[in-house]
N, C-alpha and C positions, 0 to 999 in steps of 0.2 A: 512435844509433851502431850498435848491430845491425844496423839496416834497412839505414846506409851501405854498413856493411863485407859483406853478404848480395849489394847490388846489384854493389859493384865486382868481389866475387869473380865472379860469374855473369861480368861483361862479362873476365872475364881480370887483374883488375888482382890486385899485391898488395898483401895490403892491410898496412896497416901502424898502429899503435895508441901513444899514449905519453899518459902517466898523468903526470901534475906530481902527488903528493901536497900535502894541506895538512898543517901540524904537526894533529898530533890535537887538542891542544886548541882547536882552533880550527874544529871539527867538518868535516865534508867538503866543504861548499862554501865557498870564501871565495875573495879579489881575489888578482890575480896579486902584488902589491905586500906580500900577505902571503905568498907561495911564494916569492920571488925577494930579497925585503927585508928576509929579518927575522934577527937575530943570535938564538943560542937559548944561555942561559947553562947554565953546566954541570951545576947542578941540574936545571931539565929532561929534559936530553938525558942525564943518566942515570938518571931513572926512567925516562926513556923507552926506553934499552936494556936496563933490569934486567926481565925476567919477572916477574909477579906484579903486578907495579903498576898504578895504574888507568890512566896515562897509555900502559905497554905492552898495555895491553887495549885502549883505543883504537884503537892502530894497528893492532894485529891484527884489529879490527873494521874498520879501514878497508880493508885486504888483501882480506879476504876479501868485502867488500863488489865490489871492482875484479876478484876472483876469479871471482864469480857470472857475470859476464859474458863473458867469456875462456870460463868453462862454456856457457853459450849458444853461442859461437862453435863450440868445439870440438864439441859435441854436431849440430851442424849441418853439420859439416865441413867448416869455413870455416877453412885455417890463417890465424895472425896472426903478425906481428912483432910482436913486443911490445917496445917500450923503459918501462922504469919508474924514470921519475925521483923516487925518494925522496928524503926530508928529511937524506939523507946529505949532499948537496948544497946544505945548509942549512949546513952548519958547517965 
């Protein structure tokens, strides 16, 4: 994905980036069918928004994992659009 977004910048394009998150517990990689398909009960989704919790440390691992990268770009001086479709979009 760097490499992409490095080449299109050179040739003029903009570049542009979007992040589907997975639920955390579901670790970072997983099927679209689990992004798009899954009801999340409200135990979850509020440890998942309460701090402290290990399911909110997940996420916050997951951010800053999607974070690292966006750092690469910037550091390179590649701007991005960035769209981030979070698990907000889950419920």
């Amino acid at each position: 994905m760097i490499q992409a977004a490095q080449e299109m910048h050179s040739l003029g394009a903009i570049v542009t980036l979007m992040w589907h998150s997975c639920f955390p517990e579901d670790a970072m990689l997983c099927s679209p069918a689990k992004i798009w398909h899954r009801q999340i009960s409200d135990s979850p989704w509020n440890e998942l928004i309460t701090p402290g919790t290990k399911l909110h440390k997940k996420w916050l691992d997951q951010l800053d994992y999607v974070a690292g990268f966006l750092k690469v770009l910037q550091d390179n001086n590649i701007p991005v659009n960035c769209v981030v479709r979070s698990i907000a979009a889950l419920r």
